[in-house]
DRENTORNU-236541 format. One record per residue (C-alpha): residue in three letters; chain; y, z, x. Coordinates in steps of 0.25 Angstrom, whole numbers, padded with zeros to 4 digits. Layout:
% residues N
NODE    r  c  north     up   east
NODE  ala  A      Y      Z      X
...
% end
This chain:
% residues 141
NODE    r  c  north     up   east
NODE  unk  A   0521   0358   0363
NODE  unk  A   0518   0358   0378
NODE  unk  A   0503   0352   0382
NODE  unk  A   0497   0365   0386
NODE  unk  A   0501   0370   0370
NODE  unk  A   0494   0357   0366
NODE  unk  A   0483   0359   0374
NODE  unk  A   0482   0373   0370
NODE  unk  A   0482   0371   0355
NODE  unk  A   0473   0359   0356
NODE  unk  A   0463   0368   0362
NODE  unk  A   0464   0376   0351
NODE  unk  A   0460   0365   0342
NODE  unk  A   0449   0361   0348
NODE  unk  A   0434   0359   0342
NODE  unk  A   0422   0366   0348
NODE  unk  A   0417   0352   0353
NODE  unk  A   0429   0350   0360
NODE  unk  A   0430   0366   0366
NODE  unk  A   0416   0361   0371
NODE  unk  A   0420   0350   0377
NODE  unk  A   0434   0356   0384
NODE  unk  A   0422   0367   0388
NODE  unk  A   0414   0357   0394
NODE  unk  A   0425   0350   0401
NODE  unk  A   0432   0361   0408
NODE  unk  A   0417   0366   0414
NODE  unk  A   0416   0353   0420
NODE  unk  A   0428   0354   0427
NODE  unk  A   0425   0370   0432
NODE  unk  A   0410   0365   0436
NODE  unk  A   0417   0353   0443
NODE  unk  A   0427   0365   0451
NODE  unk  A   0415   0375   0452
NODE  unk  A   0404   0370   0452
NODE  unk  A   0390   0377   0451
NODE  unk  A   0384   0389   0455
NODE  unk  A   0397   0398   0451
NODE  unk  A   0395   0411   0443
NODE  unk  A   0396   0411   0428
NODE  unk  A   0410   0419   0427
NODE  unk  A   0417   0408   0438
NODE  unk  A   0414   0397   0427
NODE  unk  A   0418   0404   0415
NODE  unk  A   0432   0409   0422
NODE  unk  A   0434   0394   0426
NODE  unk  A   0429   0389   0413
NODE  unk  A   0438   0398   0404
NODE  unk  A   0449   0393   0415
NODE  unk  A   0448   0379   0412
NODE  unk  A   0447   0381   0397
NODE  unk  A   0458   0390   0397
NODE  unk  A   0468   0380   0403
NODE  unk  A   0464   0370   0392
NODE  unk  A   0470   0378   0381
NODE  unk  A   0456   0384   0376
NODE  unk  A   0454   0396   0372
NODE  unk  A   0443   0404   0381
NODE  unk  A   0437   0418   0380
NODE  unk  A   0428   0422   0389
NODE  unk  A   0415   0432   0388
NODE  unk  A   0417   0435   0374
NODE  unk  A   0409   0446   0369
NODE  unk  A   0400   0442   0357
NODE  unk  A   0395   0451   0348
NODE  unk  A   0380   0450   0340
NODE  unk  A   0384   0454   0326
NODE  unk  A   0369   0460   0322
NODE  unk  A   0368   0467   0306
NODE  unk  A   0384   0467   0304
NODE  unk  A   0386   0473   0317
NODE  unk  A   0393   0468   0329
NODE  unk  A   0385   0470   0341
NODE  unk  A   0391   0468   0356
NODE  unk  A   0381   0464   0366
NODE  unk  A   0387   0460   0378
NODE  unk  A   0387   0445   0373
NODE  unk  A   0398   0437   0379
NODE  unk  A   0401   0422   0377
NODE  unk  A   0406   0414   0391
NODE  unk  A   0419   0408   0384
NODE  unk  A   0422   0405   0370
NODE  unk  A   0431   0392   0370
NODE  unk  A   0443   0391   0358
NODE  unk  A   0433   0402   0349
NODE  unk  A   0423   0388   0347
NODE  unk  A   0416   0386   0359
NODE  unk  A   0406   0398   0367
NODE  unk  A   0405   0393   0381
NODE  unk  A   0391   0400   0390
NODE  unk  A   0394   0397   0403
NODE  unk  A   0381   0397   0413
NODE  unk  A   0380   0396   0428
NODE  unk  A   0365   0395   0429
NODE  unk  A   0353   0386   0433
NODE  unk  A   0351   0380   0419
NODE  unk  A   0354   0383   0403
NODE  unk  A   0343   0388   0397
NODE  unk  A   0340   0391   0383
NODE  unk  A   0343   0405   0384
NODE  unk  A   0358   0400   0386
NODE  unk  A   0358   0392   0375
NODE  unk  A   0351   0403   0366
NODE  unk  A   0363   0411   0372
NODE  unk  A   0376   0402   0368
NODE  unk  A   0368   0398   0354
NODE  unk  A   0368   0414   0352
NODE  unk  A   0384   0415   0356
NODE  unk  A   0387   0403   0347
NODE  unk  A   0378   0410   0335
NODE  unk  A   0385   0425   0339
NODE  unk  A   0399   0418   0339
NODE  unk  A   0398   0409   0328
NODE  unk  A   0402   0398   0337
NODE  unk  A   0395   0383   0337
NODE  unk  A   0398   0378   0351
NODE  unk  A   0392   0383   0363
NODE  unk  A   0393   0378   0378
NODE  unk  A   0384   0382   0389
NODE  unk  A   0388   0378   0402
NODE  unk  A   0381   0380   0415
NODE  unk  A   0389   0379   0426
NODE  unk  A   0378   0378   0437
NODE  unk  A   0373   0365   0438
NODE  unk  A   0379   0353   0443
NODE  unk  A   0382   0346   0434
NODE  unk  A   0390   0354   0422
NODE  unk  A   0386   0343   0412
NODE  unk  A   0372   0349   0414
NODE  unk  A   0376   0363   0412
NODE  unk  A   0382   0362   0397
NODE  unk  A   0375   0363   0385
NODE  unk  A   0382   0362   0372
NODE  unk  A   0377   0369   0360
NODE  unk  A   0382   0369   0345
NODE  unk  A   0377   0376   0333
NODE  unk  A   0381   0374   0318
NODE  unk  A   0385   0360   0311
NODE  unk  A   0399   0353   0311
NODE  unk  A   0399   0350   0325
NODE  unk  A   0403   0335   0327
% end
């Protein structure tokens, strides 16, 4: 098996922590590249890029229907990236995350039935001080 197969199908294994963590990892190396003050899109395309290079599979601006009294309404709701179907990635390029963002990636994560979410702002200095990590449900270790 060549190393990029191996890479490949050990992305494909992966947990939701560890998607969060190769997440988290190749936004430090776009920030490092970009830095701040880029639109939204420029970091989701180099984002995806990075991801996509590790053997991970990536959708971007996926539509996500509210399912309301057995009927499947679409909204215009659309998750940044969803990494390897486990982990929804919001990104920001704003001053601060607020609660409203939060309250926005908790919804995702309840409309999607997924447990992992990441929010990451891409306009501040420092990344580490743009991410917030959030997790809903039991058996996370």
């Amino acid at each position: 098996m060549s190393q990029a197969a191996g890479t490949k199908l050990a992305a494909k294994l992966m947990t939701a922590n560890e998607i969060s963590h190769a997440v988290i990892s190749a936004a430090l190396k776009v920030h490092s590249a970009l830095g701040p003050g880029l639109l939204e899109s420029a970091y989701e395309a180099c984002l995806a890029h990075e991801l996509r290079k590790t053997g991970l599979k990536v959708e971007t601006q996926l539509g996500l229907p509210v399912i309301y009294d057995g009927i499947k309404l679409d909204l215009g709701y659309r998750i940044d990236m969803l990494v390897n179907d486990l982990v929804i990635v919001e990104l920001k390029s704003v001053e601060e995350i607020s609660r409203i963002h939060v309250a926005q990636v908790l919804s995702y994560m309840k409309l999607s039935k997924k447990q992992l979410g990441l929010i990451i702002n891409f306009n501040v200095l420092h990344l580490k001080d743009g991410i917030k990590r959030l997790v809903d449900g039991t058996g996370w270790k």
